[in-house]
PyMOL Python script that loads the backbone (N, CA, C, O; Angstrom):
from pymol import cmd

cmd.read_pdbstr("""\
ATOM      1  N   UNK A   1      87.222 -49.163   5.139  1.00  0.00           N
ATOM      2  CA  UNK A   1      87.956 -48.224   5.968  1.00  0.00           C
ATOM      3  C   UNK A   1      87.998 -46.860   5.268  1.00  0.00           C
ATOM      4  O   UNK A   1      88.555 -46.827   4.170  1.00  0.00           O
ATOM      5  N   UNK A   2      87.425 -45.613   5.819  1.00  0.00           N
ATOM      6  CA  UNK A   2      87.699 -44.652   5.668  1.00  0.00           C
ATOM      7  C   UNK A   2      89.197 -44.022   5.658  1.00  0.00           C
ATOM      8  O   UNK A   2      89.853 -44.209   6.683  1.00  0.00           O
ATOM      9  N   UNK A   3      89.827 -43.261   4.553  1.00  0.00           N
ATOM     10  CA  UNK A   3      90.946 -42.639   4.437  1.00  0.00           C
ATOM     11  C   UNK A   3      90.722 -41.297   4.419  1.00  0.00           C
ATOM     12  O   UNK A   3      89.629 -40.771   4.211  1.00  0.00           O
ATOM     13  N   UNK A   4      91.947 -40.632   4.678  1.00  0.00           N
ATOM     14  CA  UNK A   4      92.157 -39.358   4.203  1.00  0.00           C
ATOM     15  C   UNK A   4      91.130 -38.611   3.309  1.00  0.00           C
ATOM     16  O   UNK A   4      90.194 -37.887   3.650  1.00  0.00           O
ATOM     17  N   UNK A   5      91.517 -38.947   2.181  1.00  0.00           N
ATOM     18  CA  UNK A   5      91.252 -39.186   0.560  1.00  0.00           C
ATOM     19  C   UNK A   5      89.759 -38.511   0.886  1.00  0.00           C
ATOM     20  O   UNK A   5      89.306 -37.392   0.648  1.00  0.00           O
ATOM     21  N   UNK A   6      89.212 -39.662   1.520  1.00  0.00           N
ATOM     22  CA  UNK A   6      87.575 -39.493   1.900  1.00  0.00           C
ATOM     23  C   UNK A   6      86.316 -39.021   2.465  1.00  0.00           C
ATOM     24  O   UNK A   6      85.097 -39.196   2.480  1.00  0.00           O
ATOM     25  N   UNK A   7      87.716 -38.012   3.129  1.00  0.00           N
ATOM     26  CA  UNK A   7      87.002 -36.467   3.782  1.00  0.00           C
ATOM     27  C   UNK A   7      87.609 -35.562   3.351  1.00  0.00           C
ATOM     28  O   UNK A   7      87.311 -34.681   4.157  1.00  0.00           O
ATOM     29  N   UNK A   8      88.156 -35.193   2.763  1.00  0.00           N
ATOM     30  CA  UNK A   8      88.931 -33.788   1.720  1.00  0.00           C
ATOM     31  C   UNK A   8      88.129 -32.738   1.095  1.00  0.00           C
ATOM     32  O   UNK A   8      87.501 -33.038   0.079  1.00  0.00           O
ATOM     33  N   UNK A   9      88.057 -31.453   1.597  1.00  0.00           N
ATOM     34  CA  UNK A   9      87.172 -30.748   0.599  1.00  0.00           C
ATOM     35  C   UNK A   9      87.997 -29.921   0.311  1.00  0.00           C
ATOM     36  O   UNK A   9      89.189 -29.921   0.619  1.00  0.00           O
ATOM     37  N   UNK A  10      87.159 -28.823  -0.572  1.00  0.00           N
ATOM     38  CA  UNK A  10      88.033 -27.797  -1.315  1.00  0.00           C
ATOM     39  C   UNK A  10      88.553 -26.397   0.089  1.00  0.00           C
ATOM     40  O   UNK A  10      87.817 -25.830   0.897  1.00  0.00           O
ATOM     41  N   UNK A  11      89.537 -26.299  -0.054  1.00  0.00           N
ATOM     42  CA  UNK A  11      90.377 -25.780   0.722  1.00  0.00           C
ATOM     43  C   UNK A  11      91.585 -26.195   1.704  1.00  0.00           C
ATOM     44  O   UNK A  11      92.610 -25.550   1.924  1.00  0.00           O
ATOM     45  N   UNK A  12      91.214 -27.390   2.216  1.00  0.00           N
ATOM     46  CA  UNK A  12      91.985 -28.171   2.984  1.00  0.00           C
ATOM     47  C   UNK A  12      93.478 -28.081   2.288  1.00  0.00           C
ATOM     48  O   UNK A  12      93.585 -27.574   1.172  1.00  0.00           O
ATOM     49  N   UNK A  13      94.536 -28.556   2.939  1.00  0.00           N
ATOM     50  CA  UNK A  13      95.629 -27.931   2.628  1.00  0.00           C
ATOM     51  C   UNK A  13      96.338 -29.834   2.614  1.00  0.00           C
ATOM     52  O   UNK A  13      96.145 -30.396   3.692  1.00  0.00           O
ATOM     53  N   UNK A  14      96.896 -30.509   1.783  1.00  0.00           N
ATOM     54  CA  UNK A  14      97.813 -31.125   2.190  1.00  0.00           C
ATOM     55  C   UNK A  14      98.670 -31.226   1.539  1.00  0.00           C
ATOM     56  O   UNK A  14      98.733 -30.253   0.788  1.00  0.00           O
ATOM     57  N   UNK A  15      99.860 -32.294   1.300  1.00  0.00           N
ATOM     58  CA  UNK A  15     100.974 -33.266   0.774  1.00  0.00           C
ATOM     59  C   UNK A  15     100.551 -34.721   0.363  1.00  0.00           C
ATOM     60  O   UNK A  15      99.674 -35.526   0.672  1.00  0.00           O
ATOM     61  N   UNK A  16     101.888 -34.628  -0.705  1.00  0.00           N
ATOM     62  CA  UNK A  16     102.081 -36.181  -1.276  1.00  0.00           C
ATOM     63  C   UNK A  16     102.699 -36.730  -0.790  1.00  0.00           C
ATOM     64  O   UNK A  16     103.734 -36.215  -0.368  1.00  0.00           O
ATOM     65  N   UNK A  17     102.448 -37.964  -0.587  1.00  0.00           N
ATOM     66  CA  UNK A  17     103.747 -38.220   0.352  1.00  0.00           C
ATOM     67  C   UNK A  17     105.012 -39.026  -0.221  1.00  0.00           C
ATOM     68  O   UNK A  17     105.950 -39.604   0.327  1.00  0.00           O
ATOM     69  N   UNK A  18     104.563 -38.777  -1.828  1.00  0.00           N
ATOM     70  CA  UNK A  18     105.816 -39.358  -2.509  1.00  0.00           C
ATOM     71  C   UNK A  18     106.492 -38.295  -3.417  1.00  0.00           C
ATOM     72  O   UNK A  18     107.303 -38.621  -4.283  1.00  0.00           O
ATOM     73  N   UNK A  19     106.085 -36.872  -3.157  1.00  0.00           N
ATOM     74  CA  UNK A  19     106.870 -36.085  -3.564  1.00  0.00           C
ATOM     75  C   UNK A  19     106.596 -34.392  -2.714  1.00  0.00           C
ATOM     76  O   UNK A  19     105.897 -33.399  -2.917  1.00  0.00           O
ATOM     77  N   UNK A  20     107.572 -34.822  -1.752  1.00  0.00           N
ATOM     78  CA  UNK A  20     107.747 -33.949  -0.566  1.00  0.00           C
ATOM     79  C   UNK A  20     108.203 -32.264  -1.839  1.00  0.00           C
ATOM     80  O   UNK A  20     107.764 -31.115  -1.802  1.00  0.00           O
ATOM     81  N   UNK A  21     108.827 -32.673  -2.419  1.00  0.00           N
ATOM     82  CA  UNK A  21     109.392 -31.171  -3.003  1.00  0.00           C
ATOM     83  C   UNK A  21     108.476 -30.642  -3.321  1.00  0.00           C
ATOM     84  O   UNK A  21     108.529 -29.494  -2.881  1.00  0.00           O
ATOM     85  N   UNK A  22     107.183 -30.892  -4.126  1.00  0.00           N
ATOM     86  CA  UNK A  22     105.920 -30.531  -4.003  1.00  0.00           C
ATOM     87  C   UNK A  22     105.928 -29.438  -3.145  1.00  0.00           C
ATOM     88  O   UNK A  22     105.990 -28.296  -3.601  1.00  0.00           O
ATOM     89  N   UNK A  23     105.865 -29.691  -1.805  1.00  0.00           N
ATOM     90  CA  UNK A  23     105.555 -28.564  -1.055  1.00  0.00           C
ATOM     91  C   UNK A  23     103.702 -28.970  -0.665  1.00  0.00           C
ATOM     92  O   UNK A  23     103.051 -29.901  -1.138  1.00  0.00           O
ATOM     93  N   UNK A  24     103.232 -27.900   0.342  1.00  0.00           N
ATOM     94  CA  UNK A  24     101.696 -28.003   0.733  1.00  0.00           C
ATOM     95  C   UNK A  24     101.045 -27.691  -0.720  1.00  0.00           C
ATOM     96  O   UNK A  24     101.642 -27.137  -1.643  1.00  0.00           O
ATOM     97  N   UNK A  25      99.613 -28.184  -0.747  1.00  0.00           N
ATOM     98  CA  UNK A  25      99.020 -28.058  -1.904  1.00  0.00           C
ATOM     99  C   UNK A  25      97.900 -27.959  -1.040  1.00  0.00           C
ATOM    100  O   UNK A  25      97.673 -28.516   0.034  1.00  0.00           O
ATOM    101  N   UNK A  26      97.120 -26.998  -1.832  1.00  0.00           N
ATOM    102  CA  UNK A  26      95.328 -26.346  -1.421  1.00  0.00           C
ATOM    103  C   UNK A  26      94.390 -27.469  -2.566  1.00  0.00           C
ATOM    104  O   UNK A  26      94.612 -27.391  -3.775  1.00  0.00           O
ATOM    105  N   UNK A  27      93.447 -28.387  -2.059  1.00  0.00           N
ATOM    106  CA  UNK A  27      92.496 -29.308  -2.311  1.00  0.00           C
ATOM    107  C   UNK A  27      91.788 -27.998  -3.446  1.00  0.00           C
ATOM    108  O   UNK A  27      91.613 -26.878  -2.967  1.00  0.00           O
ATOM    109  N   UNK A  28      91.484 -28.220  -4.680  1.00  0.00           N
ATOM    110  CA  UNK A  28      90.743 -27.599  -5.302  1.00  0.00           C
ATOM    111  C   UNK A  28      89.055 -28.230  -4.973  1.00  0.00           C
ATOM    112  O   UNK A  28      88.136 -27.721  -4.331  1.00  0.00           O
ATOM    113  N   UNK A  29      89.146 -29.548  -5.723  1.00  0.00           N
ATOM    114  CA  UNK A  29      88.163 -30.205  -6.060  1.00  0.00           C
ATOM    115  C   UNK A  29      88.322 -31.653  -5.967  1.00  0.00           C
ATOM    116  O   UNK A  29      89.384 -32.070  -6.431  1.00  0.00           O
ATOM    117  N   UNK A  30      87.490 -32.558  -5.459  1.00  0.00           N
ATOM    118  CA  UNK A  30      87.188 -34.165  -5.720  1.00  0.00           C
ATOM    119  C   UNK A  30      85.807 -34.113  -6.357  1.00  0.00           C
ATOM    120  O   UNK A  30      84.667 -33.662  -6.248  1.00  0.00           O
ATOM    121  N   UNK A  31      86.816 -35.032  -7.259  1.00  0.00           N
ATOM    122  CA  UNK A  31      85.132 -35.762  -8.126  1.00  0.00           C
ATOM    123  C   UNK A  31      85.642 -37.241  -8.093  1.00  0.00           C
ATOM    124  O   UNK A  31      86.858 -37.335  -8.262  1.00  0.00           O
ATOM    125  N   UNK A  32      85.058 -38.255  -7.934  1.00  0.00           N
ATOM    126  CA  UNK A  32      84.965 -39.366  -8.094  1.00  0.00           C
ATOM    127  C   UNK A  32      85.952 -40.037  -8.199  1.00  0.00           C
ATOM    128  O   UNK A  32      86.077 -40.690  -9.235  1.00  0.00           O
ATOM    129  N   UNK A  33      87.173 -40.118  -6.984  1.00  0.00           N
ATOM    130  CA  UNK A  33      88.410 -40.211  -6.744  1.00  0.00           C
ATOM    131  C   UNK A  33      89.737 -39.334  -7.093  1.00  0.00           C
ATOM    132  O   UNK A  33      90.907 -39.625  -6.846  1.00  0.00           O
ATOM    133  N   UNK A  34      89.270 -38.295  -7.672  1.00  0.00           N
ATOM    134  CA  UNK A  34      90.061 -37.788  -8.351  1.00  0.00           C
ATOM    135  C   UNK A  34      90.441 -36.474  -7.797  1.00  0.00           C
ATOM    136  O   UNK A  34      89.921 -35.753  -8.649  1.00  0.00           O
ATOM    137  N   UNK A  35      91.019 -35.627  -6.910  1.00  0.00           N
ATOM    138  CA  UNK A  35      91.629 -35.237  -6.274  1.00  0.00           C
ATOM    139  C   UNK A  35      92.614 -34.111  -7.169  1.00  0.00           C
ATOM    140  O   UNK A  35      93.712 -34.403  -7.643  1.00  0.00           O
ATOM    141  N   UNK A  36      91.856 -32.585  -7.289  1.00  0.00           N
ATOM    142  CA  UNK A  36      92.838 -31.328  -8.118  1.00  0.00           C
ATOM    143  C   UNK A  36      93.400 -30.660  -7.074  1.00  0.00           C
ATOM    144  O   UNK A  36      92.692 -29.822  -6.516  1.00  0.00           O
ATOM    145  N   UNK A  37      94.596 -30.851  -6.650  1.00  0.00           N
ATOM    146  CA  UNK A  37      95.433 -30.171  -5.558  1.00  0.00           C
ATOM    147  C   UNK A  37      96.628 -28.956  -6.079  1.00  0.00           C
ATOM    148  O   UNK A  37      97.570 -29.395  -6.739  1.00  0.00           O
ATOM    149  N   UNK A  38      96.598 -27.832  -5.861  1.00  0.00           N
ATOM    150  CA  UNK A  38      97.596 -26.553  -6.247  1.00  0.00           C
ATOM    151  C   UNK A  38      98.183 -26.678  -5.325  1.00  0.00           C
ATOM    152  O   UNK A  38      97.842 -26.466  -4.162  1.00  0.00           O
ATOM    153  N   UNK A  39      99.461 -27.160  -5.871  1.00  0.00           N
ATOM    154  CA  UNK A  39     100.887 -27.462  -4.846  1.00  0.00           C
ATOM    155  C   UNK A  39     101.760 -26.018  -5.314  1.00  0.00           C
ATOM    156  O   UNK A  39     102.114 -25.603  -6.417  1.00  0.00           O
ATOM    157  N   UNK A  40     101.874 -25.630  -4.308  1.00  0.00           N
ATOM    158  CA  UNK A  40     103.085 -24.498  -4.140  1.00  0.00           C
ATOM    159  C   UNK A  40     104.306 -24.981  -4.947  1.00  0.00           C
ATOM    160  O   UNK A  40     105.062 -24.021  -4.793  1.00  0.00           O
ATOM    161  N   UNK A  41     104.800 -25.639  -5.514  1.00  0.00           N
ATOM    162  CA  UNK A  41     106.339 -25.521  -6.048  1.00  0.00           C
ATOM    163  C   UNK A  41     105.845 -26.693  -7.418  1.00  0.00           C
ATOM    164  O   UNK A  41     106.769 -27.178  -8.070  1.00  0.00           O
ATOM    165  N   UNK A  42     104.364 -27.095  -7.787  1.00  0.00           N
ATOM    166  CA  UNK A  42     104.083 -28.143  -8.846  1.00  0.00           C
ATOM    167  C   UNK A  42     103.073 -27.567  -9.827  1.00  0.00           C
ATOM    168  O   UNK A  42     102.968 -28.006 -10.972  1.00  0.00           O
ATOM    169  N   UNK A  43     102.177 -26.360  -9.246  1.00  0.00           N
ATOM    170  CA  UNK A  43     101.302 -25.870  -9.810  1.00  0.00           C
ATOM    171  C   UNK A  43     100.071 -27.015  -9.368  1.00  0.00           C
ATOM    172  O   UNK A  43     100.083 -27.774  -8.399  1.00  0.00           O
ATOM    173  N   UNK A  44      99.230 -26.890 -10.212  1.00  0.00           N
ATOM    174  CA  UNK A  44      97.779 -27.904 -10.290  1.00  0.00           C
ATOM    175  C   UNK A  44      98.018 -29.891 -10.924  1.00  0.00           C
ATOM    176  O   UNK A  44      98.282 -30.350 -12.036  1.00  0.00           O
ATOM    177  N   UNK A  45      97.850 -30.328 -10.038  1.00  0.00           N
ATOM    178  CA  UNK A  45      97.945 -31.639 -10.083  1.00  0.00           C
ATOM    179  C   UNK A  45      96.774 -32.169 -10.501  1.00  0.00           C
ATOM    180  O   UNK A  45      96.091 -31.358 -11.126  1.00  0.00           O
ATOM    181  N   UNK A  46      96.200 -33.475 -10.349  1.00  0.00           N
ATOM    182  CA  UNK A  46      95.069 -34.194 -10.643  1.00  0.00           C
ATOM    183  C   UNK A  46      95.506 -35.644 -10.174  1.00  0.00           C
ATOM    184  O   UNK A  46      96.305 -36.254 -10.884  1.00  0.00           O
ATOM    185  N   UNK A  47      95.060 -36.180  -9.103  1.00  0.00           N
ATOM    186  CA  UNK A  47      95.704 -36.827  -8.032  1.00  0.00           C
ATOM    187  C   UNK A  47      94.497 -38.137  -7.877  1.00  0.00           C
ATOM    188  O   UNK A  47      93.280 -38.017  -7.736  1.00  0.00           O
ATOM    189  N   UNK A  48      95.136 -39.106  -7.941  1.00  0.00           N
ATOM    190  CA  UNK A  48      94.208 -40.499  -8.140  1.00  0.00           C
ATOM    191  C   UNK A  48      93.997 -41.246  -7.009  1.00  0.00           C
ATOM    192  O   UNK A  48      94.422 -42.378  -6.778  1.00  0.00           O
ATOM    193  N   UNK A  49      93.321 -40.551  -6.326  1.00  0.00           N
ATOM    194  CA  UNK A  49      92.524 -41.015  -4.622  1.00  0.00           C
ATOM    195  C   UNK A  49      92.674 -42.574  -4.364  1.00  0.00           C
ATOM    196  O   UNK A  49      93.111 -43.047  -3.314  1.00  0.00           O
ATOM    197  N   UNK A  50      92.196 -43.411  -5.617  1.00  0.00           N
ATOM    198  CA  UNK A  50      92.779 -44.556  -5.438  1.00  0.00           C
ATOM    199  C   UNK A  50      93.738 -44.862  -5.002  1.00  0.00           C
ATOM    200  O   UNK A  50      93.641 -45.291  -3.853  1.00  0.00           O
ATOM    201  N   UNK A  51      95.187 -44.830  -5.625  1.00  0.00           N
ATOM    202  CA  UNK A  51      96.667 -44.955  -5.924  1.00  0.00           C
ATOM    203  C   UNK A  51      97.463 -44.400  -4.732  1.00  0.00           C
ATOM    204  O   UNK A  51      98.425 -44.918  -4.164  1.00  0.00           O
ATOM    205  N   UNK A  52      96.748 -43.036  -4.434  1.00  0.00           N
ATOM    206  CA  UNK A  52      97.852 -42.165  -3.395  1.00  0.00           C
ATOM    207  C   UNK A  52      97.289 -41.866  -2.674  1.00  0.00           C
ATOM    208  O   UNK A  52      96.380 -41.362  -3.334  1.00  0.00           O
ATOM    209  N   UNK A  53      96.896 -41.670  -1.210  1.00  0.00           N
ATOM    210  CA  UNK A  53      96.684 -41.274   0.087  1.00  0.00           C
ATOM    211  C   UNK A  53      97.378 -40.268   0.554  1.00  0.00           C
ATOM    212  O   UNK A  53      98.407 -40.334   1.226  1.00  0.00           O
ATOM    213  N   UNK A  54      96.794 -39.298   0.185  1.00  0.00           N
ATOM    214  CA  UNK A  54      97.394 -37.389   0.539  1.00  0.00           C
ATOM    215  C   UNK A  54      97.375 -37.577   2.083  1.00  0.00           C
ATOM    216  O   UNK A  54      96.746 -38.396   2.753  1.00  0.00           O
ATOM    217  N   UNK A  55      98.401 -36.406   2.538  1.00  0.00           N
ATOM    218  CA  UNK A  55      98.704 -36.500   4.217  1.00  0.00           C
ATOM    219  C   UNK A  55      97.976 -35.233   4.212  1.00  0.00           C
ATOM    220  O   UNK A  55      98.007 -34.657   3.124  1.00  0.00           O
ATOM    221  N   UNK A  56      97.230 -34.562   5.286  1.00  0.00           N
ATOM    222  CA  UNK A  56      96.180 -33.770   5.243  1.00  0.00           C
ATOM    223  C   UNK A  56      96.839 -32.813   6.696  1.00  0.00           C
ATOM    224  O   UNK A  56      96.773 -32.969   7.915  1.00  0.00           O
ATOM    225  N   UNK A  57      97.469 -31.794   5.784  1.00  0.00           N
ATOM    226  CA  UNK A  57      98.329 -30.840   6.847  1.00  0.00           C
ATOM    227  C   UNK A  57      97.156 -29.948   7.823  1.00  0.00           C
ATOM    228  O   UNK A  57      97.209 -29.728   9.033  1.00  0.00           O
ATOM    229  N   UNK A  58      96.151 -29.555   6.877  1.00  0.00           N
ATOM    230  CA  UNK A  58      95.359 -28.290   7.648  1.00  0.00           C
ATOM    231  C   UNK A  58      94.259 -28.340   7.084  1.00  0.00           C
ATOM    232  O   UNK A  58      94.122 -28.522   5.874  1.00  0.00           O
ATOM    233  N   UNK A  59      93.041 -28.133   8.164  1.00  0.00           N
ATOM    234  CA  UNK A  59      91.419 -28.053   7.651  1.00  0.00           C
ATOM    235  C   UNK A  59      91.253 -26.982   6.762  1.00  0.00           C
ATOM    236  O   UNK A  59      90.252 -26.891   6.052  1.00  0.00           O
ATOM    237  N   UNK A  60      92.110 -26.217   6.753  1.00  0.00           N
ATOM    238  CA  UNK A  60      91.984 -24.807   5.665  1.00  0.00           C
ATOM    239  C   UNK A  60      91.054 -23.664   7.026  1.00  0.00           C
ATOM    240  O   UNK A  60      90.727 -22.511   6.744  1.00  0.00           O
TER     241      UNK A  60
END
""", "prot")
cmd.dss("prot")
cmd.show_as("cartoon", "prot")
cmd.util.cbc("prot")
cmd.orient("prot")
């Protein structure tokens, strides 16, 4: 089954969905599950495509 996770490119805009205070975050980069998202209120993350399933606010 295709997820989220698995169409994400750089720009796309989403959320965590286990830490809403976060705020929207801009998709930097995926490499090989691994998911660099710049969240407005967290700075730059590094996000484990495995583990967490980002909610995908905007195509950018």
């Amino acid at each position: 089954m295709i997820g989220v996770n698995d169409i994400l490119l750089p720009g796309m805009i989403v959320r965590h969905p286990d830490q809403p205070d976060w705020g929207e975050g801009q998709v930097q980069s995926t490499i090989g599950g691994r998911i660099t998202v710049n969240f407005r209120e967290a700075g730059k993350q590094v996000i484990d495509g495995e583990r967490v399933g980002l909610t995908l606010v905007s195509a950018g």
